[in-house]
Kinemage of the C-alpha trace (Angstrom):
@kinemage 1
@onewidth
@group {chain A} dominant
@subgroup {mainchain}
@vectorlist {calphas} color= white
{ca unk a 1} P 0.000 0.000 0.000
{ca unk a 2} L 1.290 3.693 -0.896
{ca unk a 3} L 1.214 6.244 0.859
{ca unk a 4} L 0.843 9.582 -0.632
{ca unk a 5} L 1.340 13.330 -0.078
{ca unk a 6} L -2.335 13.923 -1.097
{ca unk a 7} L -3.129 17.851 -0.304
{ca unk a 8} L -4.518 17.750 3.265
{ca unk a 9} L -4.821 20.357 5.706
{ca unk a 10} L -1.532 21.216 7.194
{ca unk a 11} L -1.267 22.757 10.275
{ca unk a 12} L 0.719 26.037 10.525
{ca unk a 13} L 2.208 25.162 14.010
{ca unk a 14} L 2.813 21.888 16.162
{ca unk a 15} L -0.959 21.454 17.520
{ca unk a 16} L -1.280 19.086 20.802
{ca unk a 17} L -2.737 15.667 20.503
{ca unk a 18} L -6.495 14.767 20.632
{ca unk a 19} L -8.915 12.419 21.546
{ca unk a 20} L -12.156 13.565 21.907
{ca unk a 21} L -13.967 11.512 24.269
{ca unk a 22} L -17.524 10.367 23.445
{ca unk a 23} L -20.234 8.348 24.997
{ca unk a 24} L -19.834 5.929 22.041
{ca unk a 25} L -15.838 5.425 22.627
{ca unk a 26} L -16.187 5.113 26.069
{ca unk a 27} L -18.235 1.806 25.246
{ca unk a 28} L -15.248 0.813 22.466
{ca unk a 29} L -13.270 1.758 25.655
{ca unk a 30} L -14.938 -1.326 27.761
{ca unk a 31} L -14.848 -3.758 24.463
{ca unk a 32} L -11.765 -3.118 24.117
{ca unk a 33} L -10.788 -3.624 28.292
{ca unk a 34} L -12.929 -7.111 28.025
{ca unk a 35} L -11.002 -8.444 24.838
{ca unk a 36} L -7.349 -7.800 26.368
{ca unk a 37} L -8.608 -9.168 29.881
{ca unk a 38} L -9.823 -12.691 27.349
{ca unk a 39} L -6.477 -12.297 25.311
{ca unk a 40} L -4.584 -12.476 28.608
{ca unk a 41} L -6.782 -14.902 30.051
{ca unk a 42} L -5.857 -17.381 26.920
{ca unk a 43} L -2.679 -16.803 26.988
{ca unk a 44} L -2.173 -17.554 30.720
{ca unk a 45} L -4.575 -21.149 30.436
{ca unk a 46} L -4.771 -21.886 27.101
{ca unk a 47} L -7.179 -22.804 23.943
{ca unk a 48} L -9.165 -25.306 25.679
{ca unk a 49} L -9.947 -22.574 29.012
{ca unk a 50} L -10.895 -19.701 27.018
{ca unk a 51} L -12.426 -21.626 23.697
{ca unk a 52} L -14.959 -24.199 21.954
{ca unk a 53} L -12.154 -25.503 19.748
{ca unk a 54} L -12.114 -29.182 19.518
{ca unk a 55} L -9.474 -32.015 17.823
{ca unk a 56} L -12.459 -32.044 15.095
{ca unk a 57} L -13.508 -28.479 14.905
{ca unk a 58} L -9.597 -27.068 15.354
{ca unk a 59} L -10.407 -23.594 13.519
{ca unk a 60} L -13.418 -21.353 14.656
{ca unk a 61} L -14.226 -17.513 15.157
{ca unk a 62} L -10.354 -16.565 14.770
{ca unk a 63} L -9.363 -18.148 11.815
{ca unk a 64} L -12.782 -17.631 10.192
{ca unk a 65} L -13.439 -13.842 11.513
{ca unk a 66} L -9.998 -12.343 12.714
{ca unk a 67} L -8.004 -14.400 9.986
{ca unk a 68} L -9.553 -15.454 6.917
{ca unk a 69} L -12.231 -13.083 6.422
{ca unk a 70} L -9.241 -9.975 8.249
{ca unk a 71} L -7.458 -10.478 5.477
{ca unk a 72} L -9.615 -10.169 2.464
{ca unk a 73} L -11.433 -7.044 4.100
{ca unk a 74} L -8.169 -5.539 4.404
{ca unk a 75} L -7.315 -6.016 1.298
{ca unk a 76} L -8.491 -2.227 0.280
{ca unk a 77} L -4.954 -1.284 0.995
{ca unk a 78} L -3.144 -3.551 -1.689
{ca unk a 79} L -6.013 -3.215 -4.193
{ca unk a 80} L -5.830 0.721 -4.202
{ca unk a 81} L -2.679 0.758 -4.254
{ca unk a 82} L -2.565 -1.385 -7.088
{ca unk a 83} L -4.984 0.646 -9.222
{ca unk a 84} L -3.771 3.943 -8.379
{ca unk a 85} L -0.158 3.585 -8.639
{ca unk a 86} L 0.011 0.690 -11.337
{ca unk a 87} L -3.761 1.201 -13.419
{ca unk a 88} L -3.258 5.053 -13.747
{ca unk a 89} L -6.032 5.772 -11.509
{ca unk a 90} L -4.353 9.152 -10.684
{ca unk a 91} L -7.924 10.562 -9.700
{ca unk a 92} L -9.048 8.276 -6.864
{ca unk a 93} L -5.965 9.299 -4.849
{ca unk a 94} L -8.035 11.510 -2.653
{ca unk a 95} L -9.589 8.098 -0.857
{ca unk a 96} L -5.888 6.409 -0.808
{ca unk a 97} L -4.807 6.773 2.822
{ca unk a 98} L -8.254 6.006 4.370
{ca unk a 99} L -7.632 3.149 2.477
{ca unk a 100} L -4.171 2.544 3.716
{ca unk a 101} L -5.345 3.365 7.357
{ca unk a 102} L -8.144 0.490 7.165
{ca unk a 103} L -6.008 -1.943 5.696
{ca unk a 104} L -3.061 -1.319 8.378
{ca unk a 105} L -5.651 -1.636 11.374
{ca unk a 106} L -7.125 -4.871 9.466
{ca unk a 107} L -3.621 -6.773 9.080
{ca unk a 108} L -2.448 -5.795 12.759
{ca unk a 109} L -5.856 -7.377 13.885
{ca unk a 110} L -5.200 -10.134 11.535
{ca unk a 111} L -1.937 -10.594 13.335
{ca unk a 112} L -3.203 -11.018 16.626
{ca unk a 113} L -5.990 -13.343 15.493
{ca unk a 114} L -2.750 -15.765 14.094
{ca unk a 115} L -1.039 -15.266 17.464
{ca unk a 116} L -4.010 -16.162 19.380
{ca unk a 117} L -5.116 -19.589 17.562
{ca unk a 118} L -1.571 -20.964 17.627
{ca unk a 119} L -1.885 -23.420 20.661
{ca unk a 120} L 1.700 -22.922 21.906
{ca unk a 121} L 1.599 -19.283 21.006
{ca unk a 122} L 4.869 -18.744 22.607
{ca unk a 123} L 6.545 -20.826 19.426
{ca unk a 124} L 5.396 -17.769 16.668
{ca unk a 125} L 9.076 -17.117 16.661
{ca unk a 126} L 10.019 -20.701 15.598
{ca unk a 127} L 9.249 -19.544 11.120
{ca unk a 128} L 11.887 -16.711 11.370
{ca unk a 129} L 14.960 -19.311 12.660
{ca unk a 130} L 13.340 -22.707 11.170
{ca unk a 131} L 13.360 -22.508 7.295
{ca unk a 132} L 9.984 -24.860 6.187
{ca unk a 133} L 9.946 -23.047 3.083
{ca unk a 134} L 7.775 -26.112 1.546
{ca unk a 135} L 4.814 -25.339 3.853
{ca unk a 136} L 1.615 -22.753 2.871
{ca unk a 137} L 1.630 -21.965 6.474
{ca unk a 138} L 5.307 -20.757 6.645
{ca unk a 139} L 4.420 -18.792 3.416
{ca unk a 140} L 1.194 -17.276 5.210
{ca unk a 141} L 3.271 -16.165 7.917
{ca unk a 142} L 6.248 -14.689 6.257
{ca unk a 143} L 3.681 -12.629 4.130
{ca unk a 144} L 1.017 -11.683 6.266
{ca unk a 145} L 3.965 -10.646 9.006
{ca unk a 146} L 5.766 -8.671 6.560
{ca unk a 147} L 3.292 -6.986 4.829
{ca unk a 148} L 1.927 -5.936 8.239
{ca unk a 149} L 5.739 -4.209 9.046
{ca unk a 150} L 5.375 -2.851 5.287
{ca unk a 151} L 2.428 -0.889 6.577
{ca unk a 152} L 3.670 0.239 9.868
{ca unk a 153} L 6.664 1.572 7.685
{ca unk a 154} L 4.765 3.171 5.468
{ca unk a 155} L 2.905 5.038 7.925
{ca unk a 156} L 6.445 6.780 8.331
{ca unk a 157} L 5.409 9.431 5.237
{ca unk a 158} L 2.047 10.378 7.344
{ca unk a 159} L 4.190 10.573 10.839
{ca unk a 160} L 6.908 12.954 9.241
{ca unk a 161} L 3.769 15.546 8.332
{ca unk a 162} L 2.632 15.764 11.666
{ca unk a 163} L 5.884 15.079 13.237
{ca unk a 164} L 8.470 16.338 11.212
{ca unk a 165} L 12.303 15.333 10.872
{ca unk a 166} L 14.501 16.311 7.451
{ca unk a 167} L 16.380 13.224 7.732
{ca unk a 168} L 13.259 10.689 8.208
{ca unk a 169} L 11.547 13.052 5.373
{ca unk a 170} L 14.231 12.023 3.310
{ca unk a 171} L 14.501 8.291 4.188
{ca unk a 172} L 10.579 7.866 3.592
{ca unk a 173} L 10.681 9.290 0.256
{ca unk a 174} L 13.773 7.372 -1.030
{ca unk a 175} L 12.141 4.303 0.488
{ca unk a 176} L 8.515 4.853 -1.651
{ca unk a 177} L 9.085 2.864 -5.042
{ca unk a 178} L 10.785 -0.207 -3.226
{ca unk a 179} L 8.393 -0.055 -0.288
{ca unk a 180} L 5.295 0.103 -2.556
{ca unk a 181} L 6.357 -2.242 -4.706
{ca unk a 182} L 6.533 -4.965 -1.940
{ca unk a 183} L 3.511 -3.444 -0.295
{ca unk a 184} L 1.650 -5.218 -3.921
{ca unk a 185} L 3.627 -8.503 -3.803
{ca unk a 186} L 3.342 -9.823 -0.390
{ca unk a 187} L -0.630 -9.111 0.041
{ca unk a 188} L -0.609 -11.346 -3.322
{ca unk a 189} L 1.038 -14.389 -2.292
{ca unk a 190} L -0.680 -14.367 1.210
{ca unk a 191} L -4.044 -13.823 -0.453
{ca unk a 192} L -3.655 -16.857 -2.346
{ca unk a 193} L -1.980 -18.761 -0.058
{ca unk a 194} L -5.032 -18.580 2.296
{ca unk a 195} L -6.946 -20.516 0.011
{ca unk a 196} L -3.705 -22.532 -0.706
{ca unk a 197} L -4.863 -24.127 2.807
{ca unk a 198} L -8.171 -25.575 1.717
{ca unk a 199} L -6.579 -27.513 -1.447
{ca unk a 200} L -5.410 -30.553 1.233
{ca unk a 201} L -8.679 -30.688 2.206
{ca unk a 202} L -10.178 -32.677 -0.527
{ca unk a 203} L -12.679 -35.160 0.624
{ca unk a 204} L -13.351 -33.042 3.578
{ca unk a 205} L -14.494 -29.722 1.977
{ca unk a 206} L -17.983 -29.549 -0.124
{ca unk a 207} L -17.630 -29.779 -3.989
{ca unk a 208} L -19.175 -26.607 -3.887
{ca unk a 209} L -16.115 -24.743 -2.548
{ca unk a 210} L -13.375 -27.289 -2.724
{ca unk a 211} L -10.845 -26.244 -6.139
{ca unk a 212} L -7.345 -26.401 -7.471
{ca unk a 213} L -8.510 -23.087 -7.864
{ca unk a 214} L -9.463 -21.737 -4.552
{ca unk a 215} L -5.415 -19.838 -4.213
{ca unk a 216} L -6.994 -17.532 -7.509
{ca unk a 217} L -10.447 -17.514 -5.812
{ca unk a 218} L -9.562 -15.882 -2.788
{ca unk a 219} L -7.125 -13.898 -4.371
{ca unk a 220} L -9.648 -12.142 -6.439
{ca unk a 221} L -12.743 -12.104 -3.739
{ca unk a 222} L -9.691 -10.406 -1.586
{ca unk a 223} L -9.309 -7.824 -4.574
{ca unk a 224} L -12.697 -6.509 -5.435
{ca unk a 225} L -13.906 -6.353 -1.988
{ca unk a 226} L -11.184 -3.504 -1.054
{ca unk a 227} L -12.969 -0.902 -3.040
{ca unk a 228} L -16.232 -1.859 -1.230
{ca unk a 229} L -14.693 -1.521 2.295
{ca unk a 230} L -13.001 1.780 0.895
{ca unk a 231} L -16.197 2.823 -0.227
{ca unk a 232} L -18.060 1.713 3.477
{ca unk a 233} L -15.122 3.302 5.546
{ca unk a 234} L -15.468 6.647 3.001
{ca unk a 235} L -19.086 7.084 3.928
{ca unk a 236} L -19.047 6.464 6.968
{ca unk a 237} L -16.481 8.201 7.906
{ca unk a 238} L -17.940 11.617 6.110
{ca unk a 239} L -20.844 11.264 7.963
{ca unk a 240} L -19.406 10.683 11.196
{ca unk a 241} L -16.862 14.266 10.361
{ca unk a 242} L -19.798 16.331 8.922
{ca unk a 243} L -18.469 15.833 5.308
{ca unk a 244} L -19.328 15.367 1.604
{ca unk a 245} L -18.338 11.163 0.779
{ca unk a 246} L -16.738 11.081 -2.761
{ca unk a 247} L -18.933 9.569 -4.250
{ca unk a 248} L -17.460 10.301 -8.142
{ca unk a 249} L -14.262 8.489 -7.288
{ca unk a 250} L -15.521 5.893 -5.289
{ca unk a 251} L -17.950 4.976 -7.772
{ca unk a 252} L -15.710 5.004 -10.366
{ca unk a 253} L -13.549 2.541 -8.677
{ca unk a 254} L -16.472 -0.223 -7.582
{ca unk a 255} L -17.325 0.017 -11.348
{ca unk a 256} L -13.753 -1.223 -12.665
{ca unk a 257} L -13.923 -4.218 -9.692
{ca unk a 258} L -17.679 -4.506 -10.319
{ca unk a 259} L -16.096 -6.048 -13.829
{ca unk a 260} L -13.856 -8.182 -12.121
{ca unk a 261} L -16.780 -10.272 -9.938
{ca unk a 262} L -18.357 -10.762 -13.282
{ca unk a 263} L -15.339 -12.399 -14.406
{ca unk a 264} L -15.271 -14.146 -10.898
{ca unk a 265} L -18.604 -15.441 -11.416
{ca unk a 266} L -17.879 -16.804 -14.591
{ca unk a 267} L -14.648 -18.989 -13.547
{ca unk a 268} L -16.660 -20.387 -10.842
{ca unk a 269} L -19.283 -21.510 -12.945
{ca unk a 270} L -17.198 -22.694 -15.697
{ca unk a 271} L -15.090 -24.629 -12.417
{ca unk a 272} L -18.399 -26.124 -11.558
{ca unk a 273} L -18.972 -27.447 -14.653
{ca unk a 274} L -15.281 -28.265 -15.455
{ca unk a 275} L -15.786 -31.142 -12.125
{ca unk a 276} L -18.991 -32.021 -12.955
{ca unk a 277} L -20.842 -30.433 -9.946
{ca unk a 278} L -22.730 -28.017 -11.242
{ca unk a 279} L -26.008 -29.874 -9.787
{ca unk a 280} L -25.136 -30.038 -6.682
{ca unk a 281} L -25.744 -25.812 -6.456
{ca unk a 282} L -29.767 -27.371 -6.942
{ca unk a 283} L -29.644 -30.090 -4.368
{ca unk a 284} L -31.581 -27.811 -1.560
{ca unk a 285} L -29.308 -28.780 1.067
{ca unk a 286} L -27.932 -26.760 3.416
{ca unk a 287} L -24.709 -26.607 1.522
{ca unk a 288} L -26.339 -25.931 -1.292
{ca unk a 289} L -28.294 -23.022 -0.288
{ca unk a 290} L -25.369 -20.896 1.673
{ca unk a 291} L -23.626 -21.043 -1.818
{ca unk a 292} L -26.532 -19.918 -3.863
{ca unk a 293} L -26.795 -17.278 -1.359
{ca unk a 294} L -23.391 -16.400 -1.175
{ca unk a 295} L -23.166 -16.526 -5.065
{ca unk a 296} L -27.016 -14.063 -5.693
{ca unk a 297} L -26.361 -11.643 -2.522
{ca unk a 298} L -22.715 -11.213 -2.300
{ca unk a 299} L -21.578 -11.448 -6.633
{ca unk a 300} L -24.410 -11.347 -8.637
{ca unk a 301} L -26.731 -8.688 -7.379
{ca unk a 302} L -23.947 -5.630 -6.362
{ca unk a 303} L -21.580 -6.635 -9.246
{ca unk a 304} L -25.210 -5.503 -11.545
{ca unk a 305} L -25.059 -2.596 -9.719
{ca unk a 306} L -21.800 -1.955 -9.615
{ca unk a 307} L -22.112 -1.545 -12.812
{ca unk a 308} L -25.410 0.903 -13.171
{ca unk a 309} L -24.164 4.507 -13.163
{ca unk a 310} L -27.540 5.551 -11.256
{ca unk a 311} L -27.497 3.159 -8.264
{ca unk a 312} L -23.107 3.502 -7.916
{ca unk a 313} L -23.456 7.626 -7.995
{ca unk a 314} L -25.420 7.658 -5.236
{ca unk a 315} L -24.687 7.804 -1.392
{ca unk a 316} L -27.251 5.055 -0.870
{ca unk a 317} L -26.812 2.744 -3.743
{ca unk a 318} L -23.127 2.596 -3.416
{ca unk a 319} L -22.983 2.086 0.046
{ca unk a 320} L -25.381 -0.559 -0.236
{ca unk a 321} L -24.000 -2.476 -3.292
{ca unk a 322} L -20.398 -2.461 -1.029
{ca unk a 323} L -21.947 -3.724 2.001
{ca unk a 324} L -23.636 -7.032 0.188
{ca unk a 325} L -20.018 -7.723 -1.496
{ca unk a 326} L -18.592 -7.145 1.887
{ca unk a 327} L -21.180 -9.039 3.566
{ca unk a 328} L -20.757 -11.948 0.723
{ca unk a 329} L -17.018 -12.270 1.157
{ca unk a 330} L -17.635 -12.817 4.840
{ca unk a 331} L -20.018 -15.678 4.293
{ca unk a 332} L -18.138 -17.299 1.720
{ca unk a 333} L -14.935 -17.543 4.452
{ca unk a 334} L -17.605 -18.538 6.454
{ca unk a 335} L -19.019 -21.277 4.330
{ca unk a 336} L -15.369 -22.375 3.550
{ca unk a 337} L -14.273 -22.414 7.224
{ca unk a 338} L -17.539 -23.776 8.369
{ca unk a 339} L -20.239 -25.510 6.158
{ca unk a 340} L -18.038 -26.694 3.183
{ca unk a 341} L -16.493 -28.699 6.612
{ca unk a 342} L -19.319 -29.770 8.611
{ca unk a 343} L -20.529 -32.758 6.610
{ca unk a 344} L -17.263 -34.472 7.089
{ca unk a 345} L -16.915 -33.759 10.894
{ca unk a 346} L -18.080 -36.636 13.216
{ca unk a 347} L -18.620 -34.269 16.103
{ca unk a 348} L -21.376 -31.411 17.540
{ca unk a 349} L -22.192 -27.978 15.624
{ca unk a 350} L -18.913 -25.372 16.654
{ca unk a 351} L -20.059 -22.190 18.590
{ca unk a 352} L -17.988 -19.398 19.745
{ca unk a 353} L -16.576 -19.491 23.570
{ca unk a 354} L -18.014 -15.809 25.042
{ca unk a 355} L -14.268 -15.437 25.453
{ca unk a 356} L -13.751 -15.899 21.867
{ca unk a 357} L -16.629 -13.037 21.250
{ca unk a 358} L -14.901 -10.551 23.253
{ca unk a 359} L -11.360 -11.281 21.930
{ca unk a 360} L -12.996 -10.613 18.850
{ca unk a 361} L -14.754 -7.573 19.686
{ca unk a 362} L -11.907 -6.295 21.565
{ca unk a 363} L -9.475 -6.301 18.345
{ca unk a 364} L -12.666 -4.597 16.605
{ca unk a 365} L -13.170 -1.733 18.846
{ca unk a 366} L -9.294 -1.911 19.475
{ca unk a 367} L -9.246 -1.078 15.302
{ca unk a 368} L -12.089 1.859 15.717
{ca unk a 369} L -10.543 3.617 18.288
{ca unk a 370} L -7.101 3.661 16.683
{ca unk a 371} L -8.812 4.774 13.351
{ca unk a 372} L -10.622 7.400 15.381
{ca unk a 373} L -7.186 8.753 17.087
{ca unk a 374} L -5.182 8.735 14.103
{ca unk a 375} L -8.077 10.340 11.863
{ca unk a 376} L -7.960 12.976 14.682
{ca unk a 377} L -3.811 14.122 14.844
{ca unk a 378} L -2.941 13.040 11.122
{ca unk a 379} L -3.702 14.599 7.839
{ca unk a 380} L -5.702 11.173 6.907
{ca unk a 381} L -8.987 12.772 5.334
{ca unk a 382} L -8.654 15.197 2.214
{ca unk a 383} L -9.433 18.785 2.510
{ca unk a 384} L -12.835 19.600 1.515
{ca unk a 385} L -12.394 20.573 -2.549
{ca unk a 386} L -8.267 19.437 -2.471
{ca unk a 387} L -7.016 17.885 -5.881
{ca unk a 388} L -4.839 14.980 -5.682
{ca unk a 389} L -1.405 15.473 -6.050
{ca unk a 390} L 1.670 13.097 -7.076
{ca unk a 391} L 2.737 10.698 -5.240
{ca unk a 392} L 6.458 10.850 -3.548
{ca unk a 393} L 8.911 9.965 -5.675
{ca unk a 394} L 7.055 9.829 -8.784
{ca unk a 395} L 7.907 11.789 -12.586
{ca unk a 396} L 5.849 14.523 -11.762
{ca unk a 397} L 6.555 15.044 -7.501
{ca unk a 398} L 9.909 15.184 -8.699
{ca unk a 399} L 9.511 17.993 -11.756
């Protein structure tokens, strides 16, 4: 993800740092104060103290929630970066670093959620001196944990304009091309590699999601879906400051990835087909029905109106079109996780530990408050009527 130098308010002097206190974040406040006192709590005695998790049901809310689905909602960050600097999409620059912001938040929670589910958590050093280069998991980790640093880097060319220091100034712009060019490769590989982990499942995941090609299906959910979040966090975020959501650019983005679920639907179908289990979408099972559902409410209906200039140009239309795709990425990690599993485990429906909710809604409201902060003592939203400017280190920052 890039990080830009997008005209934003400047302040003319050092101004003191912020938080305005709310009813509303004093509730985050006790989310957030529950979920630590869990994470501490697990830590201290362990999965089988503080979760459901069983020998046959060995992945639940954190893989599914803080993991699998984590990842492809923050992949707004990768997938604007990615059409800005490399699609010349010059003119949606002015949504970039809420973008970046979101997807920074989402990989640090998606972090935690892979510290958290590893039973001897203690070990997470073990990938960085033990070499198991052959294994999807030591790929998810190197990725995931170095994309994640990317970011935090990154988030150097924001700190120097509210902190400034010539010599970091200089370092962060130097650092841009390399930086963003690994800030694209690693979300990528991880992307993929997450549904790299459901290809050894054969025989044990449904037909219905099971596919030599689930690496390029999660890959692309994980890519469309970013303009959708950018689009949610956009609106909601100019509501929440009193300002005017841009609308133009956002729309014009969702249309270009509103393209790329049609193609999505297609390969799915045409995968279906290709194994013969095209039928099985018609079976009215249980199975069956979550993926016509996930396939109608979360590609077929907002990719249409993606793709209709009067629904994606408005406030309400586009916000409502991003919050199905959202919402249908979601269930389809869910569906993969969960019911693509459940016929082939011999064992009791999984449901969340209470501890595992408020772990879970402590990362959350962990996320919102540090997205509230930040938005508060960094030039993160555009000035109302600024133009996007060059990015550093490009032809035209540097003439």
């Amino acid at each position: 993800m890039s990080v830009t130098t997008t005209a934003l308010a400047r302040p003319a002097a050092p101004r003191p740092w912020t938080f305005h206190m709310t009813s509303f974040r004093v509730v985050l406040l006790g989310i957030a104060g529950l979920g630590i006192g869990s994470v501490l709590y697990r830590f201290l005695f362990g999965l089988s103290a503080s979760t459901n998790l069983t020998d046959q049901w060995p992945w639940g809310l954190w893989i599914w929630w803080d993991v699998a689905a984590g990842a492809a909602l923050a992949g707004g960050g990768y997938s604007t970066a990615l059409m800005v600097n490399f699609l010349g999409g010059d003119k949606w620059r002015t949504v970039e670093r809420g973008a970046f912001l979101t997807s920074m938040l989402g990989y640090v929670m998606v972090s935690g959620g892979l510290l958290l589910d590893l039973g001897r958590w203690f070990n997470f050093w073990r990938p960085i001196r033990f070499w198991g280069y052959h294994s999807v998991m030591f790929l998810l980790f190197w990725c995931v944990a170095g994309y994640t640093v990317v970011q935090l880097v990154e988030f150097g060319h924001i700190w120097v304009e509210r902190v400034p220091t010539p010599r970091m100034t200089r370092l962060m712009h130097r650092i841009y091309v390399p930086v963003l060019i690994v800030g694209v490769v690693l979300p990528i590989l991880h992307q993929s590699a997450l549904g790299s982990l459901f290809i050894v499942a054969k025989g044990r995941l449904d037909p219905l999601w099971w596919s030599m090609l689930l690496p390029l299906f999660f890959l692309m959910s994980s890519f469309f879906v970013g303009p959708a979040m950018v689009a949610i966090e956009n609106i909601v975020s100019a509501r929440a400051h009193g300002r005017r959501a841009p609308v133009p650019v956002l729309g014009d983005m969702v249309r270009v990835t509103g393209k790329l679920m049609g193609v999505y639907l297609v390969l799915k179908i045409a995968d279906l087909v290709w194994r013969g289990e095209l039928g099985r979408m018609f079976e009215g099972t249980t199975a069956s029905n979550f993926f016509l559902i996930e396939m109608l409410i979360g590609i077929v209906v907002p990719g249409a109106m993606f793709l209709l200039p009067r629904i994606r140009q408005t406030v309400g239309g586009l916000f409502a079109a991003s919050f199905l795709v959202v919402a249908g990425v979601v269930f389809n990690r869910a569906n993969v996780v969960f019911t693509g599993m459940a016929r082939s485990v011999n064992a009791p429906s999984y449901f969340p530990y209470w501890m595992e909710l408020a772990v879970t809604g402590g990362l959350i409201a962990g996320a919102v408050l540090t997205y509230l902060f930040i938005t508060e003592n960094f030039p993160i939203l555009p000035e109302r009527g600024a133009a996007p400017s060059p990015a550093p280190g490009s032809a035209r920052a540097a003439g």
